[in-house]
Structure formats: C-alpha cells, structure tokens
N, C-alpha and C positions, 0 to 999 in steps of 0.2 A: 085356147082352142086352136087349132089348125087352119080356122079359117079368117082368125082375124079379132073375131068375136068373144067376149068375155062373158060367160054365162055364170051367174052367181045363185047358189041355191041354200034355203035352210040348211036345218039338220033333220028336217024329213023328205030331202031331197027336192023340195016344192022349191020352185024358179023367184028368187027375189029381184034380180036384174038381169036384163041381159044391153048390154052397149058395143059399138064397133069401136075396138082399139087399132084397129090397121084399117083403113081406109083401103089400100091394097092387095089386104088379102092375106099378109104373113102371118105367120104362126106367133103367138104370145112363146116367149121362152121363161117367163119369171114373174111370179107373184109373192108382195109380202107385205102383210099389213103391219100398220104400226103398233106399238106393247099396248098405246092405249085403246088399237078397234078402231080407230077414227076415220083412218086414211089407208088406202090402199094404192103400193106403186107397183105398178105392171108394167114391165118390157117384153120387147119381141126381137127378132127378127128383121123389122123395116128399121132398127135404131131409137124408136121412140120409147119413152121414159114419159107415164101419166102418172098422176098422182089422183086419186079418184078420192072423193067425200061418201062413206057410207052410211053416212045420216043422211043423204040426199038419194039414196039408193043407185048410189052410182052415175048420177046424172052430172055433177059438177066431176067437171079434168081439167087439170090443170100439166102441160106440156112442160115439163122441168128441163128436158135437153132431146135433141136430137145429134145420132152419132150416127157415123156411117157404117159402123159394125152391128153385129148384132149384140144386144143389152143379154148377159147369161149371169148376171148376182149383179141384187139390190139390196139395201141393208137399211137398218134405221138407227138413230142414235138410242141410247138408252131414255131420252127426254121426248122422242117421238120426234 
C-alpha cells in the first residue's frame, strides 16, 4: 500500500490483517510469500525487509536487513 500499511485479505476479499510495515509512511514495493504459506517477506521504499508469520496473522516481524535503497525483488529458497 502506498502508505506504509500492509492490508491482507481473503479470497472473498474480507480483511484478514492489516499491520504498519513503514513507520514513515513509504510505499511497500515487494511481496512474496514462501512455497510453503508460512512466511511473508515484504519490502519497501524506506529499505526494510520484514519477514511476517501468517499463522500469527501477521502479527510476528521479524526485520531481516535494513538497506538504504529501496527493496524492489525478494525471493525465497526452494526449502522456504
């Protein structure tokens, strides 16, 4: 989202989480979750790289790197 915020929704569009991934406001540029669904890593804009738990619906982050660029491709092993 544009504004920082990470809204996650079913597949009948209904809102499962919504969390702040930029504290400052930057646009998220990148999402991809892992082969297995477990884990989702989101960047943006401010540099930061979360790693989100979707069995906790988004609640657990874990800050993997901050860069001073912006994050534009995340990838995941084929092992997750």
């Amino acid at each position: 989202m544009r504004n920082g915020y990470l809204l996650v929704v079913d597949e009948n569009f209904a809102p499962v989480a919504k969390t702040q991934h930029s504290k400052t406001g930057k646009e998220i540029t990148v999402i991809k979750f892992s082969p297995d669904d477990t884990m989702c890593a989101v960047g943006g804009n401010d540099g930061r790289v979360k790693i989100y738990d979707v069995k906790s619906k988004f609640r657990k982050a874990i800050v993997i790197k901050k860069n001073t660029l912006a994050v534009i491709h995340l990838d995941f092993s084929i092992d997750g």
